[in-house]
C-alpha positions in Angstrom: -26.4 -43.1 24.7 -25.9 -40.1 22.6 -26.0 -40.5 19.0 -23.8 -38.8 15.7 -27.0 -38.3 13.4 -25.0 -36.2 10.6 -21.4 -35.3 9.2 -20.8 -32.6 7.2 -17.7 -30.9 5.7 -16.8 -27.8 3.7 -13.5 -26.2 2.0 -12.9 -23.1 0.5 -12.3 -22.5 -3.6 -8.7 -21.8 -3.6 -7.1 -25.5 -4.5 -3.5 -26.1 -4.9 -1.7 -29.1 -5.9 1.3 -29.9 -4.1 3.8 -29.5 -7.0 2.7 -26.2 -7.0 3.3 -25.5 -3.3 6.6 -27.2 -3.3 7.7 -24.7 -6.1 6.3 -21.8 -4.2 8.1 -23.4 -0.8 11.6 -23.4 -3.0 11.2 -19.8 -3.9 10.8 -19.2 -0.4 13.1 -20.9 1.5 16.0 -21.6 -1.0 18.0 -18.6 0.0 17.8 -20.1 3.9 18.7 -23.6 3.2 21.5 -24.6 0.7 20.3 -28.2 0.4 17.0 -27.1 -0.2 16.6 -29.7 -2.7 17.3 -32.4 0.1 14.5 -30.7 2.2 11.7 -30.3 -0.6 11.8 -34.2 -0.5 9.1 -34.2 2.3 6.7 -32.6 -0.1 7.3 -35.9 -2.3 6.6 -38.0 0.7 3.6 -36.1 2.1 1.4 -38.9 0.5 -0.6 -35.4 -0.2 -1.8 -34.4 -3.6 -3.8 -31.3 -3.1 -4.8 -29.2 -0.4 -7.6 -25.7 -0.5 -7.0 -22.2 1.4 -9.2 -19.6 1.8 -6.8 -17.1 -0.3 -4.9 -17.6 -3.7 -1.6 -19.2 -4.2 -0.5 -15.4 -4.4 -1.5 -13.7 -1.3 1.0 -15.8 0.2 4.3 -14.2 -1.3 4.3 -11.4 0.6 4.5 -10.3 4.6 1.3 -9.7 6.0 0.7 -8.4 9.3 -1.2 -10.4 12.2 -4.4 -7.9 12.5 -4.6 -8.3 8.4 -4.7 -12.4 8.8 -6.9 -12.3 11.7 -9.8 -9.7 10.2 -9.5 -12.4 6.9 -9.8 -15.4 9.9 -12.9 -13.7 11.4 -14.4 -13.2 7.9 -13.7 -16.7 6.3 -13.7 -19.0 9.0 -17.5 -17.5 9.6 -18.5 -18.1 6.5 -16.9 -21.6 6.3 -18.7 -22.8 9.2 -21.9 -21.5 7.8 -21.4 -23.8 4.7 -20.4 -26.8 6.7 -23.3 -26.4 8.9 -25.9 -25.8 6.7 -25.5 -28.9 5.0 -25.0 -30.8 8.2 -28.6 -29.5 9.1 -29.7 -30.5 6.0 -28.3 -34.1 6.0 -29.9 -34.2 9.6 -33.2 -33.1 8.6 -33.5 -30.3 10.5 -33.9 -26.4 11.2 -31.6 -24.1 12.7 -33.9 -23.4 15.8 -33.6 -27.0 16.6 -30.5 -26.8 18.0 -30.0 -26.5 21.7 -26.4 -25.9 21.8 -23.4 -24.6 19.7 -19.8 -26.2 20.6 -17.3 -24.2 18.3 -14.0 -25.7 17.7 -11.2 -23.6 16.3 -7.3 -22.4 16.9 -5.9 -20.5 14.3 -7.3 -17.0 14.8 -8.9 -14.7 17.8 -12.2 -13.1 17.7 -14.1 -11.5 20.4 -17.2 -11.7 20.0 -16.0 -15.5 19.5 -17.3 -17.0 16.0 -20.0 -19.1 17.5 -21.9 -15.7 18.6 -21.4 -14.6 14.8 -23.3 -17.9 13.9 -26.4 -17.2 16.0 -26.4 -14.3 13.6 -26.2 -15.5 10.2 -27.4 -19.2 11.1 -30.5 -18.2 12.3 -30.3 -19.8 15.6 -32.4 -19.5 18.9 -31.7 -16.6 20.9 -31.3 -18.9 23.7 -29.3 -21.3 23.0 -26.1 -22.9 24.8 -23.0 -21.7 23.8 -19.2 -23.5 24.0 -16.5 -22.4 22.3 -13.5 -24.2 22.3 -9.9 -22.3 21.4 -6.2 -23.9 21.6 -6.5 -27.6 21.1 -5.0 -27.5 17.6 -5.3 -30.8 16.1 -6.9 -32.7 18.7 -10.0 -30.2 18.5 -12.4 -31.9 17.0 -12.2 -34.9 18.6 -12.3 -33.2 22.0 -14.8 -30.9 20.5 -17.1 -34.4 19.7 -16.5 -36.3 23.0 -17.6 -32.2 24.9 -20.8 -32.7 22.6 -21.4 -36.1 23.0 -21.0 -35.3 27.2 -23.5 -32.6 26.3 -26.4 -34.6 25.4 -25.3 -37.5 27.7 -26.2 -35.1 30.9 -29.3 -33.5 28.8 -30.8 -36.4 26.5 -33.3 -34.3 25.4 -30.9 -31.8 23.6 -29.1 -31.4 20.3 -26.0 -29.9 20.1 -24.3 -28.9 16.7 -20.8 -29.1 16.6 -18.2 -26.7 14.1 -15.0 -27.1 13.8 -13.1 -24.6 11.5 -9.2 -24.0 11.2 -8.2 -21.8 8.2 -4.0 -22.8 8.7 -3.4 -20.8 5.5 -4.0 -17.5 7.2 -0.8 -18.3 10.3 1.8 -18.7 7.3 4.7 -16.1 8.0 6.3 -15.7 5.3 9.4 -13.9 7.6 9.6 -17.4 8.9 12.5 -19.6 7.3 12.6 -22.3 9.9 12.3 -25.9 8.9 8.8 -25.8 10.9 7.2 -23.7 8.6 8.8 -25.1 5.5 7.1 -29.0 6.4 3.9 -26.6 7.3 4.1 -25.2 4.1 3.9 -28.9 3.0 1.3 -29.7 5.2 -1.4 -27.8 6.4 -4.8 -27.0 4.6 -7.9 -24.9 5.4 -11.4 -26.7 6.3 -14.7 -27.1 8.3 -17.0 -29.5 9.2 -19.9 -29.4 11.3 -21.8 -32.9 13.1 -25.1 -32.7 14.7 -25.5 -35.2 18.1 -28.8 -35.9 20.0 -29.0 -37.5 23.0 -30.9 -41.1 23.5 -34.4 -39.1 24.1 -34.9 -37.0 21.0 -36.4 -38.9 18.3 -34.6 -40.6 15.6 -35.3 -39.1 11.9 -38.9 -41.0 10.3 -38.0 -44.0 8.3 -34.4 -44.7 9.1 -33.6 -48.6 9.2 -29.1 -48.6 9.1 -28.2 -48.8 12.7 -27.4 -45.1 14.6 -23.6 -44.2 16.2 -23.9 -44.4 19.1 -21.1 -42.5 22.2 -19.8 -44.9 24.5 -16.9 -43.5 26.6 -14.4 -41.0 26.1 -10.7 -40.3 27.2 -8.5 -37.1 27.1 -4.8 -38.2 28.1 -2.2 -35.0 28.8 1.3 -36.3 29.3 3.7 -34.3 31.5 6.6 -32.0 30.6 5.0 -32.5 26.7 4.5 -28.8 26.2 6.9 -27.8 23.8 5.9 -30.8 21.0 3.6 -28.7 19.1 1.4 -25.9 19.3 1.5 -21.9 18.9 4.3 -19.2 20.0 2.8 -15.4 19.4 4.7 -13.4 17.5 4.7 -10.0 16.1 3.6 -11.2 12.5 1.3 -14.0 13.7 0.8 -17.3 15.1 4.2 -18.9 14.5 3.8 -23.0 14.5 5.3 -25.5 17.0 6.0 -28.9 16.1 8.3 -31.4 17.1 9.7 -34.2 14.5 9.4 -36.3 17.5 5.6 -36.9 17.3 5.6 -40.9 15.6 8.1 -41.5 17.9 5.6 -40.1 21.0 2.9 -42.7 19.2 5.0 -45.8 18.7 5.7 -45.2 22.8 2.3 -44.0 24.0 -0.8 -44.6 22.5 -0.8 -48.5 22.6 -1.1 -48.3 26.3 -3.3 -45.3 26.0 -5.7 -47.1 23.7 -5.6 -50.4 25.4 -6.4 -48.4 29.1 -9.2 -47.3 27.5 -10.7 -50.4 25.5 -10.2 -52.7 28.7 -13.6 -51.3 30.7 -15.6 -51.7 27.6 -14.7 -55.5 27.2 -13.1 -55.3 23.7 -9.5 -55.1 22.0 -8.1 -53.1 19.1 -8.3 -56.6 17.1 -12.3 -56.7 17.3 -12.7 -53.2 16.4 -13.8 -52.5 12.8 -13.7 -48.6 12.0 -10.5 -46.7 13.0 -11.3 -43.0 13.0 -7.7 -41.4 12.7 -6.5 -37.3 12.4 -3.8 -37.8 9.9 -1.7 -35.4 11.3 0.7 -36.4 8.2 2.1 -39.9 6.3 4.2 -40.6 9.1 1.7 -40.0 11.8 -0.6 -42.6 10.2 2.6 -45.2 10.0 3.0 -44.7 13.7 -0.3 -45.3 14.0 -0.3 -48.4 12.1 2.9 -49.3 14.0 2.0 -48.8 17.4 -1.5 -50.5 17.1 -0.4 -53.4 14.7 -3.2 -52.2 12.4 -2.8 -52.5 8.7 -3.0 -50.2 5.9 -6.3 -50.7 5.2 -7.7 -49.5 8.4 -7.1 -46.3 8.1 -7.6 -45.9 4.2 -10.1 -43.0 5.1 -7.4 -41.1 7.0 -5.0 -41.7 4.3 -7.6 -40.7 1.6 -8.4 -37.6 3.5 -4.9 -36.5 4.0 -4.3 -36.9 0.2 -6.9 -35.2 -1.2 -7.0 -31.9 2.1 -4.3 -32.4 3.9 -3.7 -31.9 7.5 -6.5 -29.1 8.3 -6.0 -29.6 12.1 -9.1 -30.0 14.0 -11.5 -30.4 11.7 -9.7 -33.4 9.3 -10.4 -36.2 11.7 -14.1 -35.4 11.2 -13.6 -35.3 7.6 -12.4 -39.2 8.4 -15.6 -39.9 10.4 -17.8 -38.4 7.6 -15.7 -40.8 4.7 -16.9 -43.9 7.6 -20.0 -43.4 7.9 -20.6 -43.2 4.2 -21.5 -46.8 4.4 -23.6 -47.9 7.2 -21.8 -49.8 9.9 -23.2 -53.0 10.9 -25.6 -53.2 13.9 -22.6 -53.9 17.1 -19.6 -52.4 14.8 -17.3 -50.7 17.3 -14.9 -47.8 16.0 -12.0 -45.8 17.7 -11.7 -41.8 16.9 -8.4 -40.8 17.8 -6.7 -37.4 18.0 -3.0 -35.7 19.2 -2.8 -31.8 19.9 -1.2 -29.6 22.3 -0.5 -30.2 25.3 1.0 -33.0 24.3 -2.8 -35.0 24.4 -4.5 -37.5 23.1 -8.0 -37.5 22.7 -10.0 -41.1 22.3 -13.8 -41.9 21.6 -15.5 -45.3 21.5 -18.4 -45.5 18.6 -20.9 -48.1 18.2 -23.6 -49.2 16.1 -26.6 -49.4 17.7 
């Protein structure tokens, strides 16, 4: 069984506290909305208290055209990854070369040659290695991007694969934009990277560890129908203009219950005998639906909640943020945890864990 040896995570030097960003969202979108006063309320019940970008609070206040953003993508989200990585490897114990595959995760710009062939580069990886990068799944990315790796090493044990996830949301803000959309992503959405190395169940385990290993046990990408429009990307001359639907802790209370109890039911275990819960907090409300829908309490997902506060929704990358905050303190030997994920599509990606 493949195993999640390290977790790693990086943000860029640009913080902003969210008083700040709700004063810069009144100066622009006040003119649009008369009751802006009524609308800036969701900033106060974000449950977020600071997020980081990859560019001052400044650069936002004026138009900036789509190749502009994308070049600053290419450059940052590169040298984000490289930070996340690196100490990922280190945490691991291990050299760049000893990586047999890169799956890159990442939706919020375009870049051909992708990122991950930038990374061989300035990584100092083999010249051979496997590439998979992985473009459009928004939020749900890097849980998708961790059950692809985790499938990786499952088919070739003797491999390691190093996952990146990077999403730098800062860069898709239109600032032409004055749609309620933008003004609760405005609230929302943070820049951030992490990086997880996974072996499979042949490559050695690093000298001297004793705390039990995670361990992949089964995965499961659900796509409902005719779910398209709930969230994702519409193209537009200044950018990448988001999509998202108030609708999505409704889609939770009425879905994922069934979703995760179809999943659990092979594996011989419930939601009430699983001990780590593994959550994207897509936002406050996302993690009540959760909460909701499972019959959970609050504190199960106290790492989701405590990663949201202090980054914010970072799209694909924050759920491994959440897996890095569990596996802080080792998980007892037969712990089971669930890592769950929404993105486009509309889907839901699910991973068991275990402690082996």
């Amino acid at each position: 069984m493949p195993r999640i040896d390290a977790v790693s995570t990086a943000v860029p030097p640009h913080e902003i506290t969210q008083e700040d960003s709700m004063q810069l969202a009144r100066h622009f979108f006040q003119d649009a909305f008369p009751d802006i006063d009524r609308l800036l309320h969701v900033f106060a019940h974000s449950n977020i208290q600071k997020r980081h970008f990859c560019m001052p609070m400044d650069w936002f206040s004026d138009d900036r055209p789509f190749a502009e953003k994308n070049q600053l993508y290419i450059q940052h989200a590169e040298a984000l990854s490289l930070e996340a990585a690196r100490k990922c490897l280190q945490k691991a114990g291990l050299e760049p070369t000893d990586i047999d595959c890169l799956v890159f995760v990442s939706s919020t710009g375009i870049s051909t040659p992708s990122i991950d062939s930038r990374l061989v580069n300035s990584l100092g990886l083999r010249s051979d290695i496997t590439r998979i990068p992985l473009w459009g799944l928004g939020c749900a990315g890097g849980a998708m991007g961790l059950s692809r790796s985790c499938e990786y090493t499952g088919a070739y044990p003797r491999r390691r694969v190093l996952l990146i996830s990077v999403e730098l949301c800062g860069l898709t803000f239109i600032r032409q934009d004055l749609s309620k959309s933008n003004l609760v992503a405005t609230c929302l959405f943070g820049d951030g990277a992490a990086a997880v190395v996974v072996s499979g169940d042949r490559v050695p385990a690093a000298k001297g560890a004793s705390a039990p290993s995670i361990q992949f046990c089964d995965a499961r990408t659900t796509t409902w129908p005719d779910t398209l429009d709930v969230m994702g990307w519409e193209l537009t001359e200044p950018g990448l203009k988001v999509i998202f639907s108030r609708d999505i802790p409704t889609l939770i209370q009425t879905y994922m219950r069934e979703n995760v109890d179809r999943f659990l039911t092979p594996h011989q275990t419930t939601v009430e005998h699983l001990r780590h819960f593994i959550f994207h907090p897509g936002g406050a409300k996302v993690i009540d639906a959760y909460q909701s829908s499972l019959g959970i309490d609050a504190a199960a997902t106290r790492h989701s909640e405590e990663v949201l506060s202090h980054f914010g929704n970072m799209s694909s990358p924050t759920v491994l943020f959440v897996l890095e905050k569990s596996m802080e303190q080792p998980w007892n030997r037969g712990d089971r945890g669930l890592v769950a994920a929404l993105g486009p599509g509309f889907s839901s990606e699910l991973l068991l864990l275990e402690a082996r």
